[in-house]
KEDRENVEX-206718 format. One record per residue (C-alpha): residue in three letters; x, y, z. Coordinates in steps of 0.2 Angstrom, whole numbers, padded with zeros to 4 digits, always signed. Layout:
! residues N
AlaXYZ/...
***
This chain:
! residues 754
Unk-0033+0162-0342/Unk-0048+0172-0335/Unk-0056+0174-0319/Unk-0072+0167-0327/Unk-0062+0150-0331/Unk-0070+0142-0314/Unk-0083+0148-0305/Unk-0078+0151-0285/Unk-0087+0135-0279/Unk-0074+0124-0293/Unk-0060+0135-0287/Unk-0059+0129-0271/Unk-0060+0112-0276/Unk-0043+0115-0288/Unk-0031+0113-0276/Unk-0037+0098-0268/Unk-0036+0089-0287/Unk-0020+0094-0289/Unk-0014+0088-0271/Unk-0022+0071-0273/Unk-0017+0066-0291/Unk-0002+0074-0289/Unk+0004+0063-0273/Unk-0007+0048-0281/Unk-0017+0047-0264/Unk-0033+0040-0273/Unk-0037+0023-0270/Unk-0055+0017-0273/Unk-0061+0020-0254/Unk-0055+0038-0256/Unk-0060+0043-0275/Unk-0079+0036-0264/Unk-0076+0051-0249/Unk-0073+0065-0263/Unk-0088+0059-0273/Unk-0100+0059-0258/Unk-0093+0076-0254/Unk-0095+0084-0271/Unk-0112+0076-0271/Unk-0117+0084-0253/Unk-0111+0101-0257/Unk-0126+0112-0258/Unk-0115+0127-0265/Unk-0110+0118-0282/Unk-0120+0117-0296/Unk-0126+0101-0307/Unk-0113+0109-0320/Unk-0101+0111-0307/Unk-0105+0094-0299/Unk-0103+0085-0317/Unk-0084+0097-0318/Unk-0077+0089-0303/Unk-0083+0071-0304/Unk-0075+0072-0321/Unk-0059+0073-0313/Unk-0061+0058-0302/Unk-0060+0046-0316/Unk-0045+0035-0314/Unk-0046+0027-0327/Unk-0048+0044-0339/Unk-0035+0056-0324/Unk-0033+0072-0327/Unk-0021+0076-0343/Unk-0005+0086-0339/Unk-0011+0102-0351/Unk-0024+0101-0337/Unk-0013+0100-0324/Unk-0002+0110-0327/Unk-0014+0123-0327/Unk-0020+0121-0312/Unk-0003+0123-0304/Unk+0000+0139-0314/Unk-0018+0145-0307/Unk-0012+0143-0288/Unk+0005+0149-0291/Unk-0004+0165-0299/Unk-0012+0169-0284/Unk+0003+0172-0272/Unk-0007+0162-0260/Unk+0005+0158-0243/Unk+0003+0140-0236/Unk+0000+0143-0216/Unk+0004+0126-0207/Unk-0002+0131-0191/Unk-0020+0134-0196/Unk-0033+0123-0191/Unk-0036+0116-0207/Unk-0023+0123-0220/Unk-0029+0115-0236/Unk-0046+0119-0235/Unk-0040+0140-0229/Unk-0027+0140-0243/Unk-0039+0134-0255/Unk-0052+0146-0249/Unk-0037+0160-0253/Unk-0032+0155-0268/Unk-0051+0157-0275/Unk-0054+0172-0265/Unk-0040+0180-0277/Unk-0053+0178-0292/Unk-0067+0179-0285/Unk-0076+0192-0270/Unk-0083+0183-0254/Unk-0077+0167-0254/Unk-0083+0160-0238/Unk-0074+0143-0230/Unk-0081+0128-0239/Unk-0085+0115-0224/Unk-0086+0102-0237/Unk-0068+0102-0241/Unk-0062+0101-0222/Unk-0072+0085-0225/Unk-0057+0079-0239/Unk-0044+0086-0231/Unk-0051+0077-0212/Unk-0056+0061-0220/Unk-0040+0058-0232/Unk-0029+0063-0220/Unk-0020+0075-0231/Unk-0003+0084-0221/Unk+0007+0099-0225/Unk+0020+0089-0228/Unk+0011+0078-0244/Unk+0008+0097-0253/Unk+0019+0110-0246/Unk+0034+0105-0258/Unk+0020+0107-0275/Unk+0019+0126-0271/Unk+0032+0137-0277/Unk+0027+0149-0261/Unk+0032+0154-0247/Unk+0027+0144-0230/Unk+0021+0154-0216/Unk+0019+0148-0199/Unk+0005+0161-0191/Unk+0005+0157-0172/Unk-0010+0170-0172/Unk-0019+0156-0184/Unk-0022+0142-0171/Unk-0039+0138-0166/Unk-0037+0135-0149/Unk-0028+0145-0135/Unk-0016+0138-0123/Unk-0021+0149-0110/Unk-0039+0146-0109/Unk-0033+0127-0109/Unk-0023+0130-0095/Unk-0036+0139-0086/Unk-0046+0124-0088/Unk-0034+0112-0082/Unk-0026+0125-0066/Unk-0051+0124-0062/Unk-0053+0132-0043/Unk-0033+0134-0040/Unk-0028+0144-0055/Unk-0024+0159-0040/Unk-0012+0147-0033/Unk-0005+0140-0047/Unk-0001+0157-0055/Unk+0004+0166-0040/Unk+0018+0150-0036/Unk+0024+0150-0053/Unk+0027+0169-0052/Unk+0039+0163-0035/Unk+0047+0151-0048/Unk+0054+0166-0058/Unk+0065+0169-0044/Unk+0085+0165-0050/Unk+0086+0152-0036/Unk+0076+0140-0047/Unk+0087+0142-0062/Unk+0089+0126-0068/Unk+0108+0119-0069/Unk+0118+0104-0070/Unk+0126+0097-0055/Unk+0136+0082-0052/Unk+0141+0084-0036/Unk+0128+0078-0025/Unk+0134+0088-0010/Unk+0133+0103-0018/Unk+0118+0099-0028/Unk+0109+0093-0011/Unk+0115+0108-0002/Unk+0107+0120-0018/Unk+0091+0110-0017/Unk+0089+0113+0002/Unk+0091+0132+0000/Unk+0076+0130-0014/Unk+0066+0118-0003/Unk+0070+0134+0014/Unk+0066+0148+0000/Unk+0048+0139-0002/Unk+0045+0138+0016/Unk+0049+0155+0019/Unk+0037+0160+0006/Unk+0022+0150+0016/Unk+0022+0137+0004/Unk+0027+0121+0014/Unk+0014+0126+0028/Unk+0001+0125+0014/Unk-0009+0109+0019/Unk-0007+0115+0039/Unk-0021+0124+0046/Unk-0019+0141+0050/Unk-0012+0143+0066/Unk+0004+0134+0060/Unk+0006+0144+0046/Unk-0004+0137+0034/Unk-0020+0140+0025/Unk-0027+0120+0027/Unk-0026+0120+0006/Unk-0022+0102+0002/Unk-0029+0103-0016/Unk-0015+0119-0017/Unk-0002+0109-0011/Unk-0004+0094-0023/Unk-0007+0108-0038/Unk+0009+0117-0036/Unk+0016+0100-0033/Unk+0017+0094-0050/Unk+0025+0112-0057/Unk+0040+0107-0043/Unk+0043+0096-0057/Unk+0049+0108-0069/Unk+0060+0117-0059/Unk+0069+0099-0055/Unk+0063+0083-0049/Unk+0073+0083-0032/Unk+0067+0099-0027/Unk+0050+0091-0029/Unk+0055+0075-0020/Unk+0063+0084-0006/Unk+0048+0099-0005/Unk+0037+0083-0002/Unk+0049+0072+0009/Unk+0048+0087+0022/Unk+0031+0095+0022/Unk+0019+0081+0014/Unk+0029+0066+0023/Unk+0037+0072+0039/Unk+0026+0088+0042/Unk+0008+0077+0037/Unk+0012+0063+0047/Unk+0012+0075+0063/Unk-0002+0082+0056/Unk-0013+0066+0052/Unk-0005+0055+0066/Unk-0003+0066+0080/Unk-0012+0075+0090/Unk-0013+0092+0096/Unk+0002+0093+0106/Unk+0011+0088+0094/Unk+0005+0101+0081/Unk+0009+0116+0092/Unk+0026+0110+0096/Unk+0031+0104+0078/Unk+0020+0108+0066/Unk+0025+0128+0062/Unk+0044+0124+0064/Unk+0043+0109+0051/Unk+0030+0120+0039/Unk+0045+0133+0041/Unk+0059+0121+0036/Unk+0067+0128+0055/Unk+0065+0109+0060/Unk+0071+0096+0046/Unk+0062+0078+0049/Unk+0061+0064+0039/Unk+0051+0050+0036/Unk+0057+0033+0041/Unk+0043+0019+0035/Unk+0054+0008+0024/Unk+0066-0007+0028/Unk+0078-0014+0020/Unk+0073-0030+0023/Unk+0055-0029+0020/Unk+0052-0016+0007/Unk+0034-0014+0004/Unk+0028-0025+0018/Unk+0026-0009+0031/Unk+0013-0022+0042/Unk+0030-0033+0042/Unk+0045-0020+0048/Unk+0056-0027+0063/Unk+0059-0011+0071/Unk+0052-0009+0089/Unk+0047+0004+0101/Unk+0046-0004+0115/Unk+0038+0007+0130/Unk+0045+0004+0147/Unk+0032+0010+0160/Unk+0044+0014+0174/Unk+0052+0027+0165/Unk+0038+0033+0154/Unk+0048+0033+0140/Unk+0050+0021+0122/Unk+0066+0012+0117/Unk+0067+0013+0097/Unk+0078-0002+0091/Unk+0084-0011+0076/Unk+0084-0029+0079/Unk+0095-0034+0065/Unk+0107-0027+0050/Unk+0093-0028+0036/Unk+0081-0021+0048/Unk+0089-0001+0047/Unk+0078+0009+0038/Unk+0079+0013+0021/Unk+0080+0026+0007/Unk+0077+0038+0018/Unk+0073+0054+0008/Unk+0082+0070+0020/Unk+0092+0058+0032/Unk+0107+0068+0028/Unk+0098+0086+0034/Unk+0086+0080+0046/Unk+0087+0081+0066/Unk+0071+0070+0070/Unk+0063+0057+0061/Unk+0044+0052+0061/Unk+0048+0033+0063/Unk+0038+0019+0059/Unk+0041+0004+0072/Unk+0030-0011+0081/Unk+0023-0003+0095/Unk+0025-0015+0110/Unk+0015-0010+0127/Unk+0014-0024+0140/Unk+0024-0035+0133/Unk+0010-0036+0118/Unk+0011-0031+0100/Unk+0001-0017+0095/Unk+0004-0016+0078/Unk+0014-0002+0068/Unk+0013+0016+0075/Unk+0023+0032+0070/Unk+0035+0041+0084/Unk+0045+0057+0084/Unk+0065+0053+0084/Unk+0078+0065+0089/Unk+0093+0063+0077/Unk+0105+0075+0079/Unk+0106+0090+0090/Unk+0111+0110+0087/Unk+0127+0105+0080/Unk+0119+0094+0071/Unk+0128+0077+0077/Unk+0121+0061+0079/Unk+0114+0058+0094/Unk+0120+0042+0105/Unk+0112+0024+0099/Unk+0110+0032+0079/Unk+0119+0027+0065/Unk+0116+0036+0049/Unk+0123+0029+0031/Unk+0122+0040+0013/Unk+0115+0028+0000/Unk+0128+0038-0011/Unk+0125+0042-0029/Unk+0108+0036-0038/Unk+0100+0033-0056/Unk+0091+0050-0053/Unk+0088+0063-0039/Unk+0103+0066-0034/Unk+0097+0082-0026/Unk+0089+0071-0011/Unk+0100+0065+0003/Unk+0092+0049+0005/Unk+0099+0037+0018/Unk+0098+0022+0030/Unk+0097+0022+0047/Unk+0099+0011+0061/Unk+0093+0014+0081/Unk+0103+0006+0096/Unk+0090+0005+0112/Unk+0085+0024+0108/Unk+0075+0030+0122/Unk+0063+0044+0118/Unk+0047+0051+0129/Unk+0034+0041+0126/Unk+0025+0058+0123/Unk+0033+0055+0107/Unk+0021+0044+0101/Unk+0009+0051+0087/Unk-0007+0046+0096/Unk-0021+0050+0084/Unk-0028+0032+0082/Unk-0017+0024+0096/Unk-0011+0029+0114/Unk-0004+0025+0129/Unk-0014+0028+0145/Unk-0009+0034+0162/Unk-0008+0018+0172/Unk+0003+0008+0156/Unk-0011+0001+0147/Unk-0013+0004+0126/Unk-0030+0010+0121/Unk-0037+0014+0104/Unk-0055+0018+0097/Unk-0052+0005+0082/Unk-0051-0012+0092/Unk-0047-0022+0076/Unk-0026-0020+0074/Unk-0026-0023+0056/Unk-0041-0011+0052/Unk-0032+0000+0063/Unk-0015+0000+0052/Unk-0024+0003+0034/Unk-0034+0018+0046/Unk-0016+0026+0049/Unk-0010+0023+0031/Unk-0025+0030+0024/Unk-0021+0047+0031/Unk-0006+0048+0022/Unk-0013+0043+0005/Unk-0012+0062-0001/Unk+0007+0055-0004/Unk+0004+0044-0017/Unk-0005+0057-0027/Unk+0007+0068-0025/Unk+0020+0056-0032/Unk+0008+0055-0046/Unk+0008+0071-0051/Unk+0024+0074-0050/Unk+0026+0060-0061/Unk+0015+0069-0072/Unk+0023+0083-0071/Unk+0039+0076-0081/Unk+0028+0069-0093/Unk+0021+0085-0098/Unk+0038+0092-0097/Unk+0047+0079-0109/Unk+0031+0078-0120/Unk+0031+0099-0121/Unk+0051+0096-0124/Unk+0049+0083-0141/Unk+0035+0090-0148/Unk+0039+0109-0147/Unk+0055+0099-0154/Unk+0045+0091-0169/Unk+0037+0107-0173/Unk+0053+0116-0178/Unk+0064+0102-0182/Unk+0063+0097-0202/Unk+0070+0081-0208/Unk+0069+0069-0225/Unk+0058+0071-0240/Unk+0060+0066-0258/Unk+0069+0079-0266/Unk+0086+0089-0260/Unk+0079+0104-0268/Unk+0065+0109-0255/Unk+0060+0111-0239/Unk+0063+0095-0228/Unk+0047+0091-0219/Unk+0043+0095-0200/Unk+0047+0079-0191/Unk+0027+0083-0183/Unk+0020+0080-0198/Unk+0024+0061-0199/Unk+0012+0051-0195/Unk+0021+0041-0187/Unk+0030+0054-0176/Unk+0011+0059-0173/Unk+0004+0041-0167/Unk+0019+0041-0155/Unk+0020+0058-0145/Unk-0002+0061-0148/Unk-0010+0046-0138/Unk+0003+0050-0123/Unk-0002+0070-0124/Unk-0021+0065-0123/Unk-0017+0053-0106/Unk-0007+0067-0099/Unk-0023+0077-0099/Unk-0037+0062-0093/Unk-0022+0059-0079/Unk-0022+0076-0073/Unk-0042+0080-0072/Unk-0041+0061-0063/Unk-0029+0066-0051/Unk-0038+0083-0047/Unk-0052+0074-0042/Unk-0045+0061-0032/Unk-0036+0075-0022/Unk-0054+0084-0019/Unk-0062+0068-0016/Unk-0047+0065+0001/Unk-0049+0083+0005/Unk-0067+0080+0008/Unk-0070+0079+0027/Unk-0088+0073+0024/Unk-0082+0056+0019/Unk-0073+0052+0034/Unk-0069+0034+0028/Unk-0054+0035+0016/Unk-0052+0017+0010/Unk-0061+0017-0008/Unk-0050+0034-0012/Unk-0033+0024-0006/Unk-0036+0010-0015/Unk-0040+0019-0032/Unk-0027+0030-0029/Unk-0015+0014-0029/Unk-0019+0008-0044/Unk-0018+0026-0053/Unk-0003+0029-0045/Unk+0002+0012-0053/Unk-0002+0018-0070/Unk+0002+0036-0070/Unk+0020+0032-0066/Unk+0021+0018-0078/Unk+0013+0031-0090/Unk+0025+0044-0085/Unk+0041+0032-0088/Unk+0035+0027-0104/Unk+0033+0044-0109/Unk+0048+0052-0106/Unk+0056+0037-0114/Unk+0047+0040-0129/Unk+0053+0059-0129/Unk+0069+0056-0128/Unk+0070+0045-0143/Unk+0057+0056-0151/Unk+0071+0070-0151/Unk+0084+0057-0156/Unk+0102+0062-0150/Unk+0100+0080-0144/Unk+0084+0071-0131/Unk+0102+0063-0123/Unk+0110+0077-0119/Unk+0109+0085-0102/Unk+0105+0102-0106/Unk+0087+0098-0114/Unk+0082+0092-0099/Unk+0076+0074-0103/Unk+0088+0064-0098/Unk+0087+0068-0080/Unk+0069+0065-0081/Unk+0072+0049-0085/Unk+0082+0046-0071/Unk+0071+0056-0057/Unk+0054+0048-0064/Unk+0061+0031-0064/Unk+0060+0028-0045/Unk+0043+0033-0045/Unk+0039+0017-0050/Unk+0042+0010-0032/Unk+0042+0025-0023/Unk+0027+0027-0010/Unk+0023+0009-0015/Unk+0029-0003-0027/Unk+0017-0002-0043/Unk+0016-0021-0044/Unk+0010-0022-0027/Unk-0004-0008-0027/Unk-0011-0013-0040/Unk-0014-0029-0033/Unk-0021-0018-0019/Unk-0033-0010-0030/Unk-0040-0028-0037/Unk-0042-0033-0021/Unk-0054-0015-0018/Unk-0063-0019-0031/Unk-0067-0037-0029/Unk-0073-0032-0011/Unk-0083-0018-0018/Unk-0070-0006-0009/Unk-0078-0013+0010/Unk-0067-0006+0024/Unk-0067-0022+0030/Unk-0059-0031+0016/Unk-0040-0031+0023/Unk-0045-0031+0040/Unk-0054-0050+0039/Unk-0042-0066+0034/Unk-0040-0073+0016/Unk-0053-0085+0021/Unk-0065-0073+0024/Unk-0064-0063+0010/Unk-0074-0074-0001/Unk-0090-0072+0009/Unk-0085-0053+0001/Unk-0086-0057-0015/Unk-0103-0064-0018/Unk-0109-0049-0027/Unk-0095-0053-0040/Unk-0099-0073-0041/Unk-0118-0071-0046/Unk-0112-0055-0059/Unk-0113-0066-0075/Unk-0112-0055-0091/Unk-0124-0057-0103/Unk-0114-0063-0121/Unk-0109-0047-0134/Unk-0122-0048-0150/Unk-0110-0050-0168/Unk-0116-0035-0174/Unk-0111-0027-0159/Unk-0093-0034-0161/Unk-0091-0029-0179/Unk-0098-0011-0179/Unk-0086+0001-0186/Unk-0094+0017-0190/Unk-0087+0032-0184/Unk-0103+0038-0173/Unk-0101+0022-0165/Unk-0081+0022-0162/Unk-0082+0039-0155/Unk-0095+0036-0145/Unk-0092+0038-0124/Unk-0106+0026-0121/Unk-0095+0013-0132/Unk-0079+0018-0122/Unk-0087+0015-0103/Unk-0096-0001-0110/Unk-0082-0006-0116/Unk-0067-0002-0099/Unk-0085-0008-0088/Unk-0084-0025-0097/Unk-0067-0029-0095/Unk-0065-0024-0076/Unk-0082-0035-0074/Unk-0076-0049-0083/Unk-0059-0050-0075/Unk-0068-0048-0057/Unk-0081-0063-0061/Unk-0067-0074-0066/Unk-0055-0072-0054/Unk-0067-0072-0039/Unk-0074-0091-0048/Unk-0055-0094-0050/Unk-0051-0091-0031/Unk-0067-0098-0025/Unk-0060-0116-0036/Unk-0044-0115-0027/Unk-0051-0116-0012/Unk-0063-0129-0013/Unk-0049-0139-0019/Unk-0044-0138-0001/Unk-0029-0125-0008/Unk-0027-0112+0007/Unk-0035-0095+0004/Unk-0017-0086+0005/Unk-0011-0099-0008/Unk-0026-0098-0019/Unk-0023-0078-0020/Unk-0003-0080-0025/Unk-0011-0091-0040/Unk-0023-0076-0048/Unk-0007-0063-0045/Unk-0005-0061-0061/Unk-0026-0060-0063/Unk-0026-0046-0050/Unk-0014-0035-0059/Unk-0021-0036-0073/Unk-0038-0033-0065/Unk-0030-0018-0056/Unk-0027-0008-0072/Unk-0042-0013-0080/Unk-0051-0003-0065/Unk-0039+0011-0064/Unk-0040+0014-0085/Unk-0058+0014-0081/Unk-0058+0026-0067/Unk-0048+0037-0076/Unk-0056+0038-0090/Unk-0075+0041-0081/Unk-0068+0054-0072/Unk-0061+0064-0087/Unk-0080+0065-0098/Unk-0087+0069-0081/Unk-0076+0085-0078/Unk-0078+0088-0099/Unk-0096+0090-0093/Unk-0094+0105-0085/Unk-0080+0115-0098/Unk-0093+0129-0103/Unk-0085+0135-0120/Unk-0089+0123-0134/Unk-0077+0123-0143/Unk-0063+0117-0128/Unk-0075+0105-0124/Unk-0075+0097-0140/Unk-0057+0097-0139/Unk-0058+0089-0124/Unk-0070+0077-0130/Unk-0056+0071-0145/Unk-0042+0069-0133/Unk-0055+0059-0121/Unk-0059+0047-0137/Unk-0041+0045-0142/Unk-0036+0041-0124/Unk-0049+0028-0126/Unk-0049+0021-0143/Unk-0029+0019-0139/Unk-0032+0009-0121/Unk-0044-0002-0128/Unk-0033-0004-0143/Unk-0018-0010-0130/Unk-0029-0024-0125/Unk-0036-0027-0140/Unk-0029-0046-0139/Unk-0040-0049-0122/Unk-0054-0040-0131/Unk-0052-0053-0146/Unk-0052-0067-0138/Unk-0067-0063-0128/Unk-0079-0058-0143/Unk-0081-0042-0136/Unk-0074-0035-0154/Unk-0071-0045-0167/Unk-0054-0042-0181/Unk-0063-0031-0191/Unk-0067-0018-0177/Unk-0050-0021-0170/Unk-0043-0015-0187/Unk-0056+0000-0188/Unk-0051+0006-0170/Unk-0032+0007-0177/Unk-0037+0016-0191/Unk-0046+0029-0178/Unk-0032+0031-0169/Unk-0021+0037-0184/Unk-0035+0048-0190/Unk-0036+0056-0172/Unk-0018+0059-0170/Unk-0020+0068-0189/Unk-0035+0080-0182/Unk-0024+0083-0169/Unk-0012+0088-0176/Unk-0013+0109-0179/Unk-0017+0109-0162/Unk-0003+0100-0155/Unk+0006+0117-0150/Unk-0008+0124-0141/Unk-0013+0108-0132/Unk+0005+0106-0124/Unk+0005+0126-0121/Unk-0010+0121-0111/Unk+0000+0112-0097/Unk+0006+0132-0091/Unk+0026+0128-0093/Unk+0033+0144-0090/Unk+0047+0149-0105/Unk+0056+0154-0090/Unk+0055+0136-0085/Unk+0057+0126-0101/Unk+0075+0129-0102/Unk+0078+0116-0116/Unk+0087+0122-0130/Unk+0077+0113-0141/Unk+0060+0118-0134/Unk+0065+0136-0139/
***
């Protein structure tokens, strides 16, 4: 053959033919997406136009003299096939014609084919007699510039702590002797204190640099050292240390507050009951203050009244506890008191009683225990006296009159908790997602011959559609979280309550998400994803309590429905059930207007893609859900079924009204920070992991959004079809994008990551 045979433009086309009738890919829709190609591309001829449609004729294929040609012509020019590019068929095509012809530039038109059809390395790369040649160099996007993104205003912080993490003290290894691994965890948790790190969100003159938004970023990379480290890092300086810091006062700060920021003084933080698990308003202990002594006598009334799951109970010699706070002989509500446990020997002091909850599921690193307290007398300068105190002559006094307004004022403060459990929830996602699908990149299994090259588990489609929509949420969670953290940090919005509620429904989902995920992972990497050494399993284990750590999911996302169907009023859990409804009058008149048929059935892809169709779309069904179930409770109740009842009746309702909101607010949050990514070209990567995240929620609910008419079947079925194709385009940037969570190699200590 001769150069002359085909012109460059033909040339380029060449391989594509072969690919297609080779692995019969053609069906009717398809042969139409080549035709409209070739008929768009200004570079071909009418002669060249008339070659190529030729060959699209099904019912007259391409004959085998023909083909076989073609493959001799792409075997002659010694063309590599490089599966990290961007878009490998339409660059080795653009190769092979460049070794006949001069100049061949980058034919857009058949990114078009290989984008539209789908087409994988794995449906071509065993036709090439070649060599495959993964060029790292070749990928489009870099990793670092993504992590930059993501790390925003604290990249300093971020990159300066994860240089501390090289240190061999966070070498991971595997201990199954909780002692020693609590005692190794404790020298990791000191290490970080001595290196200013666990004073972070304290102000200055107690050893910090008032960085809130710091802490909660280095948080999350806690997780890749181990999951107890981060758990115990947050027990002692966000739980124990913050609630001298929100609840106390200034006495209290210059007497604790440096010692617990250096890790000198080991506190927990004693909230939880084992009698009354997420009902904090309804815990038995007391602290009973007797005015002749000035002092407070902590008790525990009964057996199932110890506290529980105490996180450092073991290491600790005081305790921020959480009790009934009776003055007078009258209950004023919950408040928070500094405990002595132990003293220099560390012994328990008289009248406590300290149990090990023993070995757990996961974090096995955290001492967590119960406690009990036996007429435990304490100054009643102990008290943490921000929003309550006890006067001079004996009397209680506090600002906020109303108890109950008062109590969700004091959790408030300590909401920065629950997005710290998020993120570190977050964190072992990203970590078992950069585990499987580094894995899946590497890892080669099945195809239909024995003689070739198996293909890369990655490049299934279905290996794609499992591990792809779950990277695209890590990355609208973690611009979610970010922002949730700078709204609490911002002192100009005093009143906390619309951030704690949204935070308890994302912490809801992110932990859910975060389960799921490593889940996933691990049956992603099939039998080496069980064994220890690659790091998932203990994920499983360690994320699973986030769940119901810091608040049961189930019971803050009823929390978060409830926020939304007061329009987040502070007022809302301060007034009784049966003032509630005069809240929710806004939501009673908020009819929706009925969705137009065309609107339900539109499929194209401008439409599908399209943000305005995302938000109308998560706005609809968090309206919908909050007019129904406010008409819902509102019938109840003029039924003459009490307020409290009516609300046990819509539980379900609420929950799912709760993620609704939270999917929403997630998803808002993400294209408003993709607003500001200045480069183009990240941001439209941002943009496709945004509409995947999207197109995939909306497809998880696509049973609600049937049966309301908001999409009929054939959108349902066109939003499916999306979501393939955008785990496809994903694809070649699958390395970079999990490169983009900054996991240090020294870090990912997975076998199979590496």
């Amino acid at each position: 053959m001769t150069k002359e045979k085909y012109t460059a433009e033909v040339l380029q086309y060449i391989p594509v033919f072969y690919i297609i009738w080779s692995d019969d890919l053609l069906s009717a829709s398809e042969i139409n997406v080549v035709e409209n190609v070739i008929s768009e591309d200004t570079s071909l001829t009418k002669s060249d136009k008339k070659k190529l449609l030729s060959w699209l004729d099904v019912k007259n294929p391409p004959k085998n003299e023909l083909f076989k040609f073609w493959k001799q012509l792409i075997l002659n020019s010694g063309v590599k096939l490089v599966e990290q590019e961007t878009h490998p068929l339409t660059v080795f095509s653009q190769k092979v014609a460049s070794y006949y012809h001069n100049n061949v530039t980058f034919n857009d038109q058949i990114k078009e084919i290989e984008i539209n059809l789908g087409i994988q390395p794995n449906h071509y790369n065993h036709l090439f007699e070649v060599h495959i040649d993964v060029d790292n160099n070749s990928v489009q996007y870099s990793g670092k510039l993504i992590d930059e993104i993501l790390k925003g205003k604290q990249a300093k912080v971020v990159d300066r702590f994860r240089n501390v993490l090289k240190d061999p003290i966070f070498s991971w290894e595997i201990y199954r002797d909780k002692e020693k691994f609590r005692n190794h965890v404790l020298e990791q948790v000191s290490f970080l204190a001595k290196k200013g790190y666990g004073a972070m969100a304290y102000s200055k003159a107690y050893g910090g640099t008032d960085d809130m938004e710091g802490y909660a970023a280095i948080f999350e990379n806690l997780m890749y050292v181990d999951g107890s480290l981060a758990i115990k890092f947050g027990v002692q300086f966000g739980l124990f240390g913050g609630s001298i810091q929100k609840l106390g006062t200034k006495k209290h700060h210059d007497k604790y507050l440096t010692d617990a920021g250096t890790a000198e003084l080991l506190g927990c933080f004693a909230m939880t009951e084992t009698g009354h698990g997420s009902n904090v308003r309804g815990i038995k202990t007391t602290a009973t203050y007797n005015h002749n002594t000035g002092t407070l006598v902590i008790d525990t009334p009964g057996d199932n009244d110890n506290k529980e799951y105490i996180g450092n109970a073991l290491h600790s010699t005081i305790a921020s506890v959480f009790a009934q706070l009776i003055v007078n002989g009258k209950n004023e509500g919950v408040h928070a008191i500094l405990v002595p446990l132990r003293n220099e020997n560390h012994e328990l002091l008289s009248g406590i009683k300290v149990e090990d909850n023993g070995y757990k599921l996961g974090l096995n690193g955290v001492d967590n225990g119960k406690i009990w307290f036996k007429q435990v007398t304490v100054p009643k300068e102990n008290l943490l006296n921000k929003y309550g105190t006890i006067l001079a002559n004996g009397d209680y006094y506090s600002e906020i009159k109303n108890p109950n307004k008062r109590f969700f004022t004091m959790l408030g403060t300590l909401v920065g908790g629950r997005i710290c459990v998020a993120r570190a929830g977050l964190g072992g996602a990203k970590f078992a997602l950069t585990i499987a699908i580094k894995h899946a990149l590497k890892r080669r299994q099945f195809n239909d011959s024995v003689k070739i090259q198996e293909d890369l588990l990655m490049d299934y489609p279905l290996h794609q559609l499992r591990l792809t929509p779950l990277l695209a949420s890590a990355y609208v969670y973690h611009i979610t979280l970010d922002k949730m953290m700078r709204l609490y940090c911002d002192e100009t919005q005093p009143d906390k309550r619309q951030i704690e509620t949204q935070v308890a429904g994302l912490k809801s989902i992110i932990t859910w998400y975060a389960n799921d995920t490593i889940q996933e992972c691990r049956e992603a990497c099939g039998g080496k994803g069980y064994l220890l050494e690659n790091r998932i399993a203990d994920l499983k284990g360690d994320v699973d309590i986030f769940t119901t750590f810091e608040g049961d999911n189930n019971v803050l996302l009823q929390l978060a429905a409830k926020g939304v169907l007061s329009d987040f009023k502070a007022e809302f859990n301060s007034a009784g059930f049966s003032s509630v409804l005069k809240l929710l009058s806004t939501q009673l008149s908020d009819k929706l207007s009925t969705i137009n048929p065309l609107y339900s059935n539109k499929t194209d892809k401008a439409h599908l893609y399209n943000q305005k169709f995302h938000v109308h779309a998560f706005e609809h069904r968090t309206r919908r859900l909050t007019y129904t179930i406010a008409m819902r409770i509102r019938g109840y109740i003029k039924k003459g079924i009490p307020s409290y009842q009516a609300f046990l009746k819509v539980q379900t309702h609420l929950m799912t009204l709760g993620k609704a909101y939270s999917t929403e607010l997630a998803y808002k949050s993400f294209i408003e920070h993709n607003n500001t990514i200045g480069d183009p070209q990240h941001k439209a990567l941002f943009e496709k992991l945004g509409t995947l995240y999207a197109l995939h929620e909306i497809r998880k609910d696509a049973s609600w959004y049937l049966e309301q008419g908001y999409i009929g079947s054939t959108k349902s079925k066109a939003i499916r079809q999306r979501v393939e194709r955008l785990c496809t385009e994903l694809r070649p940037h699958l390395a970079s994008l999990v490169d983009g969570f900054g996991i240090p190699d020294y870090l990912l200590s997975a076998p199979i990551a590496n």
